[in-house]
C-alpha positions in Angstrom: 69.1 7.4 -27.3 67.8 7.8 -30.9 65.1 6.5 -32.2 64.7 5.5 -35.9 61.7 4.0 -37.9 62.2 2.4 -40.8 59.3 1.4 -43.3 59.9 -1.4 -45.7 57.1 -0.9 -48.8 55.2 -3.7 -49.9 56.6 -3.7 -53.1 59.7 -4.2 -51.6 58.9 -7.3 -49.8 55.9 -9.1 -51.9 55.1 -9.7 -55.9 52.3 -6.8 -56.0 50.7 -8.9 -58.7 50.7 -12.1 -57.3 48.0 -12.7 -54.4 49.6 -13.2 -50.9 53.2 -13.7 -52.6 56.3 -12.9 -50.3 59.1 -11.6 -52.6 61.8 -13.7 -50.4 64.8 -12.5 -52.3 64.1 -9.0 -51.6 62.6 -9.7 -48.2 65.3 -11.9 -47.2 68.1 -8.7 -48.7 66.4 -5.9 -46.3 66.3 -8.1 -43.3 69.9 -9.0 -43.9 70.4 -5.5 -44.0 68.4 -4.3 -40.2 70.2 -7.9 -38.5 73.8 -6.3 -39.2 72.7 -3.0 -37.8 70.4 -3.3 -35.2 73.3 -4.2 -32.7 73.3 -0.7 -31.9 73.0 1.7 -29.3 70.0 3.1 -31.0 66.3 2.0 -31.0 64.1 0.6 -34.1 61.1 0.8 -34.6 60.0 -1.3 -38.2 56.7 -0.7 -40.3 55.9 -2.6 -43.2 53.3 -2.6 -46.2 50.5 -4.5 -47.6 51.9 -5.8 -50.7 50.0 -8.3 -52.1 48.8 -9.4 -48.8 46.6 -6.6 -47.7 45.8 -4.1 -50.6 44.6 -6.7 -52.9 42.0 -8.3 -50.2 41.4 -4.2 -49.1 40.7 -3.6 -53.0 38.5 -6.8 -53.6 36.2 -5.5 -50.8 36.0 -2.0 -51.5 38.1 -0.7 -48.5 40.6 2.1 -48.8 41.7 4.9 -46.1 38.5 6.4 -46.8 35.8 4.3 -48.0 35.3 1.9 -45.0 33.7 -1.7 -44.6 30.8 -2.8 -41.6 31.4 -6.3 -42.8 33.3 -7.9 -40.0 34.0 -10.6 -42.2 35.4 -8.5 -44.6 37.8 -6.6 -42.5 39.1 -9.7 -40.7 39.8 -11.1 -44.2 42.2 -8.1 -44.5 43.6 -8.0 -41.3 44.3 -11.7 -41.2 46.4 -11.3 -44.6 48.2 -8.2 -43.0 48.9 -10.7 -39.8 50.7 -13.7 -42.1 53.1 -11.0 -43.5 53.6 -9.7 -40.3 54.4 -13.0 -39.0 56.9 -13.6 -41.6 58.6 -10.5 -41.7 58.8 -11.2 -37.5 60.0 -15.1 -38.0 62.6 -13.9 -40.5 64.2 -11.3 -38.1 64.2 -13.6 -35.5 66.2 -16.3 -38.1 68.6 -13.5 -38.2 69.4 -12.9 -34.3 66.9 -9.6 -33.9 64.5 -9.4 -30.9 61.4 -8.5 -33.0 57.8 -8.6 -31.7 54.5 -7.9 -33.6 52.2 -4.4 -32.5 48.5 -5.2 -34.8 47.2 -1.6 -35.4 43.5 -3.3 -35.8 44.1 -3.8 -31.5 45.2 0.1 -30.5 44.3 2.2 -33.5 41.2 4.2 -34.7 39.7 7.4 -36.9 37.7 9.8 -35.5 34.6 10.8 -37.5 36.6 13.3 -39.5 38.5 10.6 -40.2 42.0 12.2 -37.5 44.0 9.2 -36.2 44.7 8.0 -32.8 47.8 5.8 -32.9 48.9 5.2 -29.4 52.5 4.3 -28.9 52.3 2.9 -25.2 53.1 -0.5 -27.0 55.8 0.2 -29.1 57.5 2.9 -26.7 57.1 -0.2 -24.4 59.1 -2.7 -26.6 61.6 -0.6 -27.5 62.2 0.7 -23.3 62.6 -3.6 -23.1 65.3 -3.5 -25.7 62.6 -5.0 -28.2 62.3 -4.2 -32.0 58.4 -3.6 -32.8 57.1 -4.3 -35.7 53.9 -2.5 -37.3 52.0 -3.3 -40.1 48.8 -1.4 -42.3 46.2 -2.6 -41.2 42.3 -1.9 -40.8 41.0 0.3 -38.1 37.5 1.3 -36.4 36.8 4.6 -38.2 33.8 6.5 -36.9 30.8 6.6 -38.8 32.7 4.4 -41.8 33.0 1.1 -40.1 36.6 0.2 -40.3 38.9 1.6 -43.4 42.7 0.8 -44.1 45.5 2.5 -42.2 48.6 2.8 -44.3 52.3 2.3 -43.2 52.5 5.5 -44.2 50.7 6.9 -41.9 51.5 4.2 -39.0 55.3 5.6 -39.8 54.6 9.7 -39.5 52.4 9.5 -36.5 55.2 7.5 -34.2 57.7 9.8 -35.8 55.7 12.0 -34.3 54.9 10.5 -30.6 58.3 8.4 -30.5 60.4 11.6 -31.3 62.5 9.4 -33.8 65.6 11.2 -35.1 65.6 9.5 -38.5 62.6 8.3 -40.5 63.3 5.9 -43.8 60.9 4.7 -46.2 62.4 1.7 -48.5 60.8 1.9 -52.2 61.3 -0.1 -55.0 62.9 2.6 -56.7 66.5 4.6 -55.4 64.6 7.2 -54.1 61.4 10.0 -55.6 62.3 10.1 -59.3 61.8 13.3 -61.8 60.6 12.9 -65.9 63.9 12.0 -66.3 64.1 9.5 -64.2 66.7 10.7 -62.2 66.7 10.7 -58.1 65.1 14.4 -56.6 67.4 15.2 -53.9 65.5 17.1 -51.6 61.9 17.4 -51.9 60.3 20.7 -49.5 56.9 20.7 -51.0 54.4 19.1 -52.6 54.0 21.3 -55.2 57.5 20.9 -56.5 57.3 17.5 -57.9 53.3 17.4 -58.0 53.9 17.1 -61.7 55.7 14.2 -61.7 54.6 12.1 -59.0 51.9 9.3 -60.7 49.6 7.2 -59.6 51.3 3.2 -58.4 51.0 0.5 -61.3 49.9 -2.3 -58.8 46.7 -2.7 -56.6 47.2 -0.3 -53.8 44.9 1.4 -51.3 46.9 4.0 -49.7 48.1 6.5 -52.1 51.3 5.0 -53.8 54.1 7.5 -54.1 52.0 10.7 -54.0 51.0 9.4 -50.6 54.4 9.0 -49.4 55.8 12.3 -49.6 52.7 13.9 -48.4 53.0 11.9 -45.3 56.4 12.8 -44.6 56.2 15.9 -45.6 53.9 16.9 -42.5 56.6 15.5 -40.5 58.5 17.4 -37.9 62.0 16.0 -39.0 63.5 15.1 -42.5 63.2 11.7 -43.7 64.1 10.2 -46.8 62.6 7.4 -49.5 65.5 4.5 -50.8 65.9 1.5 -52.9 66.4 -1.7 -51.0 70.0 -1.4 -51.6 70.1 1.7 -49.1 69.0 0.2 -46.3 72.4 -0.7 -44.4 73.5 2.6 -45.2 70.4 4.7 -44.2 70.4 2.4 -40.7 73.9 3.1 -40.5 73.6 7.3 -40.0 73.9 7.8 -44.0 71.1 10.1 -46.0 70.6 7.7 -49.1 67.6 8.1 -51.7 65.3 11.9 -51.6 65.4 13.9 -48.6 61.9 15.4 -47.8 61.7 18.3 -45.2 58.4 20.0 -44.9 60.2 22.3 -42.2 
């Protein structure tokens, strides 16, 4: 049976520039989009962003995937804003019919001291055996030596790719797919130094790497994946390749 994670960006679902804002029109689009698919012979496994949930709490206390926190108070503040999205995103797909259940990285995850993740994925191989959709979120987690420092979707996505064997990986954007100085979509991406040039930095408060981040990430992957606009969603969920295709193979 195959296995496919999709990540919805936090752009996608909140106003990156308003504080703990969920972008419902968008939000409400995407989930429209996994509720008419999901009743599938296939297995899902969902991830979603910070937004302006997570990275702008992350950013007001100095935290990043690298620059950690030993203020408990601090990191709770981050988490608990990761855990109100999550808790929408999960009350919205269960308005819609889908058998969704939260997985909180902060519980399972962790960085050794040169900073290599440990992600298991008893819980969500669990969920999904159950006929469950498990839902993942960034998040903070212990990081030797640093405290706690943020995990990114991004990350959450390529290392269950990785222990799930999932068949197709999807990461929804704000934009149609990785775009080149014309702003046209890049088909196929197979290294980072072919669109290093053109790959800035995100406009909005984020912690994990924007874009540039992204295609690193899936470019270490063992499988091609591809980046979409919020429009692509149905189809990528329904076996099409919409947006950049990015194989590191």
């Amino acid at each position: 049976m195959e296995t496919t994670i999709l990540k919805l960006g936090g752009s996608v679902i909140t106003d990156k520039d308003s504080p703990e804002t969920v972008d419902d029109a968008s939000l409400n689009s995407v989930l429209d989009a996994v509720a008419t698919t999901s009743d599938t012979d296939g297995r899902l496994v969902v991830v979603h962003g910070g937004g302006s949930f997570g990275h702008v709490h992350a950013a007001e206390h100095g935290v990043s995937t690298t620059d950690g926190t030993h203020e408990a108070a601090a990191a709770n503040q981050i988490h608990a804003a990761m855990k109100r999205l999550n808790r929408q995103v999960v009350d919205r797909l269960h308005d819609r019919g889908v058998e969704a259940l939260p997985v909180h990285p902060l519980s399972v995850a962790a960085r050794d001291e040169r900073g290599k993740l440990s992600l298991p994925a008893t819980a969500a191989a669990g969920l999904l055996d159950e006929d469950f959709v498990p839902v993942l979120h960034g998040d903070v987690i212990v990081h030797a030596g640093e405290g706690l420092t943020v995990l990114s979707g991004d990350e959450i996505v390529t290392s269950l790719a990785d222990s799930l064997n999932a068949n197709r990986v999807g990461l929804c954007s704000t934009v149609p797919g990785v775009l080149d100085e014309d702003d046209a979509v890049i088909e196929e991406i197979r290294s980072f130094k072919d669109v290093e040039s053109v790959l800035g930095a995100s406009e909005s408060t984020d912690v994990s790497g924007g874009m540039a981040g992204k295609v690193r990430e899936l470019l270490s992957l063992g499988a091609p994946a591809h980046i979409f606009g919020p429009e692509a969603v149905e189809a990528f969920l329904d076996g099409d390749d919409p947006g950049t295709r990015i194989d590191g193979r």
